[in-house]
N, C-alpha and C positions, 0 to 999 in steps of 0.2 A: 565745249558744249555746256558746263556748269555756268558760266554767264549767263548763256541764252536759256535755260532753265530757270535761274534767278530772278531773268529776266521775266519768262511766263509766268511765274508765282507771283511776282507784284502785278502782272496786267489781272490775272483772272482769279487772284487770292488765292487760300490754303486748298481751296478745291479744286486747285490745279490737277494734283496729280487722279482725279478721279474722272476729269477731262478727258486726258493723259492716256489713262488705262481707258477705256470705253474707244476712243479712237482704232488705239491699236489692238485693242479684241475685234474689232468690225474689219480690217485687213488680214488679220491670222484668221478670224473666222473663215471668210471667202478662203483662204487657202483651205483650212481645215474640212470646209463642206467639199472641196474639189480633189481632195486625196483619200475621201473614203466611201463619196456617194457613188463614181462610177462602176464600184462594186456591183449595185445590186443592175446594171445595165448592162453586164457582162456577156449573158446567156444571151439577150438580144442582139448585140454587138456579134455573136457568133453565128451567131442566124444570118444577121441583117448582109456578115461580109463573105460569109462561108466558112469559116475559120476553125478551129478548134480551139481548146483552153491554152494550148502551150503556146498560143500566137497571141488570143487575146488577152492573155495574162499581163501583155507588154505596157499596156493600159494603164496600168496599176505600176507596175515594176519599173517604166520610164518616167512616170512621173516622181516616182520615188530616189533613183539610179541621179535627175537632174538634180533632183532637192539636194542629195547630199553633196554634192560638188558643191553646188550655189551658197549653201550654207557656210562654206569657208572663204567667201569673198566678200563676207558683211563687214570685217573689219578692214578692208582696204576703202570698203565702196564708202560707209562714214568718214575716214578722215579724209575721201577722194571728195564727194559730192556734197556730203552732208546729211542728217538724216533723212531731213523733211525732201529733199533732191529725190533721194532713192525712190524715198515709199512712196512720192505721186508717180514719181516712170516707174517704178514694179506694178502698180495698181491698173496704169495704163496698158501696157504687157499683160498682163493677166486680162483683163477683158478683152481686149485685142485676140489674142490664144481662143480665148474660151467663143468668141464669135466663131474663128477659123474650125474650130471643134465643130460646131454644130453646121456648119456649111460644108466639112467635108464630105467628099464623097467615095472618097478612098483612104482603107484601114491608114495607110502609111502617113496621112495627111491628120488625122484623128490622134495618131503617136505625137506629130510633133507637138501638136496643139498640147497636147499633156506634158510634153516635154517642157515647153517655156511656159506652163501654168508652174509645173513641180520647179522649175529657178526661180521665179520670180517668190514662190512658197517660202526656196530655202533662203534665199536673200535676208528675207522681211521676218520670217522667223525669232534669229537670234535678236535682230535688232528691237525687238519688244520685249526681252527679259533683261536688254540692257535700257531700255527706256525706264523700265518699272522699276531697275535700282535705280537709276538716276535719280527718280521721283519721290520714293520712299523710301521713310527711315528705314535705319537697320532692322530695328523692332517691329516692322511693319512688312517686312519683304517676305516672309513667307506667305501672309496675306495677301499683298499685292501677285505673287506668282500663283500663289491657289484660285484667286477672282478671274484671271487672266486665265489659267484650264479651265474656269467653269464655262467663260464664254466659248472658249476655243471648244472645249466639249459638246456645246451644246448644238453645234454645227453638225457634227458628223451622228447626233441623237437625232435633229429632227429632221436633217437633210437625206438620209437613204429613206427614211418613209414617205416624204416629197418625194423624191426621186421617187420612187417606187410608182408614187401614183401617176406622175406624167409619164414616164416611160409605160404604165399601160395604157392611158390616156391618148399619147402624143407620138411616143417612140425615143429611142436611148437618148438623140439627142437634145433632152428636157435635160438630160446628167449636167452636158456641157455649160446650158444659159444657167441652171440654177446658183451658182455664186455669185452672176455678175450683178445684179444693186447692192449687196451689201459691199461689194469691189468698189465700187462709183461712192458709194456714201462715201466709205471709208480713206478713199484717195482724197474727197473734198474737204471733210474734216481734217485731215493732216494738216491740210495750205492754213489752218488755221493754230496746231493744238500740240502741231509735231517740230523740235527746235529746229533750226536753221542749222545751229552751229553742227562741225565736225566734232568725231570724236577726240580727246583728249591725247596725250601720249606722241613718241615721236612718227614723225611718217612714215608709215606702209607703202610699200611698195608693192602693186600686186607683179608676183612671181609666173610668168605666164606659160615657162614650160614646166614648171608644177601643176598650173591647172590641168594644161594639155596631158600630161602624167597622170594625174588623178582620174582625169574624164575617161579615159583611154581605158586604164585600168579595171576601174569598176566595171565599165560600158562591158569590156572584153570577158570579162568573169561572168557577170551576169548573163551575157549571148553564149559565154561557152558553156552554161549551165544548164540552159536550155536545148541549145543544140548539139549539146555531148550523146544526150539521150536519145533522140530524133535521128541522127546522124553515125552519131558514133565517137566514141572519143579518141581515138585514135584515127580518125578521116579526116580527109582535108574538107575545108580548112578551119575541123575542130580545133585540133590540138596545135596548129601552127596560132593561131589567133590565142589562146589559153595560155598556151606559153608567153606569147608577147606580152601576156597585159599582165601576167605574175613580173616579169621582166618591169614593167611601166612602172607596179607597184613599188618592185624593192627598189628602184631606181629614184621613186618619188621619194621614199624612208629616208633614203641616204642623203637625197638633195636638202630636204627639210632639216636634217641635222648640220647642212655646210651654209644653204643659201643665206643673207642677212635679212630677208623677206619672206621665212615660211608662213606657209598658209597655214598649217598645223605646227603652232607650238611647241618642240618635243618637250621643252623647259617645263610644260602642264603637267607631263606625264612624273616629271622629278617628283610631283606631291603627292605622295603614295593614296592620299585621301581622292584628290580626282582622280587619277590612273583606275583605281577600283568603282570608281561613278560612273566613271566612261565603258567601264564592262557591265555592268549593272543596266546604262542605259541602252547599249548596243541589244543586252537579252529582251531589254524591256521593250524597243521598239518591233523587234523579233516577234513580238508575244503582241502587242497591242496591232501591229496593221495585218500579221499574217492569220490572227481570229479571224479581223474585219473583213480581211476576202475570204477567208473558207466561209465564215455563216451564213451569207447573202446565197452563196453558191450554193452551199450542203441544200439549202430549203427549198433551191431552185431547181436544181441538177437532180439530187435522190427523193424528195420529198413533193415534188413536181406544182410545186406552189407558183403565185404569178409574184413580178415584182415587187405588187405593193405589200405583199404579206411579208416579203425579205424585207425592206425597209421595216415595217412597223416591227417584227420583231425582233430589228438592232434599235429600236427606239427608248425601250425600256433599259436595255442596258447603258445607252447612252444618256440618258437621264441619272441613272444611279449613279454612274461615272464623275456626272458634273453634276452635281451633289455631293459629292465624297471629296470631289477636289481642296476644295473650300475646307475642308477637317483634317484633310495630309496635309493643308500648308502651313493652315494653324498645331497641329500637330506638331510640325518641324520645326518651327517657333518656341514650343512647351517646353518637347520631350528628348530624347536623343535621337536622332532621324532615323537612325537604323532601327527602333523598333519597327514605326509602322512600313519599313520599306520589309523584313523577314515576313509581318504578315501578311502582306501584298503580295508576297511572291507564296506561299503557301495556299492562300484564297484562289492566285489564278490558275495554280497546277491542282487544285482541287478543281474549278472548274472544266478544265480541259480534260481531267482521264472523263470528268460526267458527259463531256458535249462527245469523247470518246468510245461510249457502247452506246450512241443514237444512231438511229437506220430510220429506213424508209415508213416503218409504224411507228416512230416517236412524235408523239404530238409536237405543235411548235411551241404550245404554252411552255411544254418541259425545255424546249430547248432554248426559246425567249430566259427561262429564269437562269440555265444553265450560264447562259452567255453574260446575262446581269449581273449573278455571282461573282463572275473573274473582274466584271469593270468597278465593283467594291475592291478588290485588289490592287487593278492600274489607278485608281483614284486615292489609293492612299500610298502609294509607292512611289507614284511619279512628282510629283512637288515635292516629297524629301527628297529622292534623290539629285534634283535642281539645285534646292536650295540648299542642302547640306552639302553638294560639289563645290558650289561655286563659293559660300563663305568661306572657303581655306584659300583661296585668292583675294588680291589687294583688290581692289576697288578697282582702280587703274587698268586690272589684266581681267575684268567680267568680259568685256565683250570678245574678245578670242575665247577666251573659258566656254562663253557660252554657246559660241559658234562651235569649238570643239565638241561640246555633248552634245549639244543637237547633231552634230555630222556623225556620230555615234549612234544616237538613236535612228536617227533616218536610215542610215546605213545600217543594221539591225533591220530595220523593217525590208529597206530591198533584199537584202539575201532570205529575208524570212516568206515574203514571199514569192521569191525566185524557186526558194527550195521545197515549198509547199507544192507548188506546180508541179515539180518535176516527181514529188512524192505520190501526188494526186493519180497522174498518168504513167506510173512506173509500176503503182500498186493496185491501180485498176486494170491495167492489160494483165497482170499475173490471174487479177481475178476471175475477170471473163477467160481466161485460157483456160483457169480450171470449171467454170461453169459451163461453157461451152466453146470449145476450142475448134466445130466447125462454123460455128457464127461468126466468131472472130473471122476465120480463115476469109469467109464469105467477106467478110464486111473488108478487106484486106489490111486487117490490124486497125481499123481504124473506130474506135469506141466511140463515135454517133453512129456508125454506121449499125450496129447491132438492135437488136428488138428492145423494146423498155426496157422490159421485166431486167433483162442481163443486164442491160446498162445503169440500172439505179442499183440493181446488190453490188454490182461488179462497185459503181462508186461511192458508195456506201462504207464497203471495208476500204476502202482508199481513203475518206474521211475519216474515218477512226483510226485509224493510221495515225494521220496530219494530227491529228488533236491531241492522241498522246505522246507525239513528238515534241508538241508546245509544251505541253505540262513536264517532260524533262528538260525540257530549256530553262524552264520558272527555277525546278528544283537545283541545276547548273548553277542559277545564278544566286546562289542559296553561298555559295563557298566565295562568289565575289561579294559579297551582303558580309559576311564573315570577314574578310580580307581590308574592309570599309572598316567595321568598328574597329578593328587591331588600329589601323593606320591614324583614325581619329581620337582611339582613348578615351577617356571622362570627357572628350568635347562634342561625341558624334551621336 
């Protein structure tokens, strides 16, 4: 691939890599708008199918559950295809999906489209943080990865207040079409901007009862997480499906330390400086996608707002977010990463106990600024922790590197909002039992079926809950932040 990069810098000159980078922010964008706009289409989605939270939550969590699998097959899929191969058939797949989205007409049809939206996301992902080292100097990579979150940010800023309006406008399935032209742009520009060449290094071979191991596994944690609570956890076929995919996991551990083809590199983990990046970024996506579905929700569900008001008020915070990008990356460039990654994680757990005593009278301006707060946080945490992970790797081992923390952080985000859910409707039936436990009774346990009034306190304290759950995840990863600067020394 360094030829054919050489190659592009004499056809299009030194402003290649600004080519480069503009391409592949318009393909991570379409993903980035497709993994956080469907949020504020939620509460329609439950209407439209009959559903509850614990079903349409899938939404979210399947798309998230594929990403992270997908995202450890980018380094087989470059030295298999090529780049420029991949990213025009992921772009074609992704619109593809996202049509199938908006024509379903059944919930389980609407999963899968999310499902091969969120692979085609995790694919394409790593391969744009390893495009931007390719392209940029040393001295310039934390810049090139801070430009690249500001695009990727500003997707899921302006896209749930879109959303917002076509789903009142139109109906949920605005969520689906709205990524696909920047999809289409971004697929055609490739055919021109994105190398040909495979990745460097020797052949990968993809490992394919590792994938089936990995898929299995998450797949299996995540349905038993949900249907522990539902069902029971000790019911069939809770705990027999739970067991297996614990099984799938340690199975896949072990394989990955024998196979000559892991998908996950355990040799990453030896670098005690990425081993602690990789926890860092597991809290961190934890904390950034499981906000992004309680806010849309909390405004919709307890504060009885319409979509577009949920959009518009993750719009501000997603604006600050990608804003802020741009300053963590240069920041990580300057200083020692691990400063503005401690403040980052103090700003977000300071915003989460605040978005934590909101209820059904809190304005949304307070809660717009609450949420803005924490994305001053993720915006200066997450591009140190990128780029200060992956400079302690050769060059040669970025793109596993990067595929590793990405499947970190994604993975973070599906259990964060797996376990959101389950908190959401665990601590909401407690509440309505104590506010009125023959409503409940009436309604046969089922919180829509009860009066408002119950139904927004009852989830109310369920969202305060969740929130300061997050902000002990932030302050959690306060001691992997800690374990980061030991590892790196006077270098981190």
């Amino acid at each position: 691939m360094y030829h054919e990069v050489r190659r592009l810098f004499r056809r299009h000159g030194p402003g290649y890599k600004w080519l480069a980078l503009a391409t592949v922010m318009l393909g991570t964008l379409s993903a980035a708008v497709a993994t956080t706009v469907v949020n504020v289409a939620i509460p329609d989605v439950m209407r439209a199918f009959d559903v509850g939270q614990s079903r349409a939550h899938w939404l979210s969590t399947g798309f998230l559950a594929a990403m992270t699998t997908a995202i450890l097959l980018n380094a087989w899929a470059l030295q298999r295809f090529g780049m420029r191969r991949v990213y025009v058939a992921g772009m074609a797949v992704f619109v593809a999906a996202s049509l199938l989205g908006v024509w379903a007409a059944e919930l389980w049809l609407v999963i899968v489209a999310r499902i091969l939206q969120g692979a085609v996301a995790g694919l394409l992902q790593p391969m744009a943080i390893t495009l931007i080292y390719q392209v940029f100097p040393p001295h310039q990579r934390g810049l090139g990865v801070g430009l690249f979150g500001l695009g990727v940010i500003l997707g899921p800023a302006v896209g749930p207040a879109m959303g917002g309006v076509l789903v009142d406008l139109t109906g949920w399935q605005a969520v689906m079409l709205l990524p696909v032209p920047t999809a289409l742009l971004g697929g055609l520009l490739s055919l021109v901007y994105v190398p040909r060449g495979r990745a460097a290094g020797r052949r990968v071979r993809l490992d394919w009862p590792s994938v089936v191991l990995l898929g299995a596994g998450v797949t299996g944690i995540l349905w038993s997480m949900v249907s522990g609570q539902r069902l029971g956890w000790l019911e069939w076929p809770v705990l027999p499906v739970l067991a297996g995919a614990l099984v799938a996991v340690a199975v896949f551990v072990v394989r990955q330390r024998t196979t000559r083809s892991p998908l996950l590199d355990p040799s990453l983990y030896a670098v005690p400086g990425f081993a602690a990046g990789s926890v860092m970024a597991l809290l961190f996506g934890a904390g950034l996608f499981g906000s992004t579905y309680l806010i849309p929700l909390f405004i919709q569900e307890v504060q009885g707002l319409s979509p577009t008001m949920a959009g518009l008020a993750l719009m501000p915070a997603g604006l600050v977010m990608a804003a802020m990008f741009p300053l963590g990356g240069h920041l990580a460039d300057r200083i020692r990463v691990v400063v503005p990654i401690v403040i980052g994680l103090v700003i977000m757990a300071s915003s989460c106990v605040a978005l934590g005593m909101a209820g059904p009278e809190t304005t949304v301006i307070a809660v717009t600024l609450w949420a803005a707060l924490g994305r001053v946080g993720l915006g200066l945490g997450m591009p140190s922790i990128h780029t200060g992970t992956l400079s302690r790797l050769p060059l040669r081992r970025t793109a596993p590197g990067a595929g590793a923390l990405n499947f970190a952080q994604q993975l973070g985000g599906a259990l964060g909002v797996t376990s959101l859910s389950l908190v959401l409707d665990w601590r909401a039936l407690r509440e309505a039992r104590v506010l009125d436990a023959d409503a409940l009774a009436a309604a046969d346990g089922v919180l829509a079926g009860l009066p408002v009034s119950v139904y927004r306190t009852a989830y109310a304290a369920a969202f305060q809950w969740s929130f300061v759950g997050l902000g002990a995840v932030f302050l959690v990863a306060l001691l992997a932040a800690a374990r980061f600067a030991r590892s790196q020394g006077s270098r981190s």
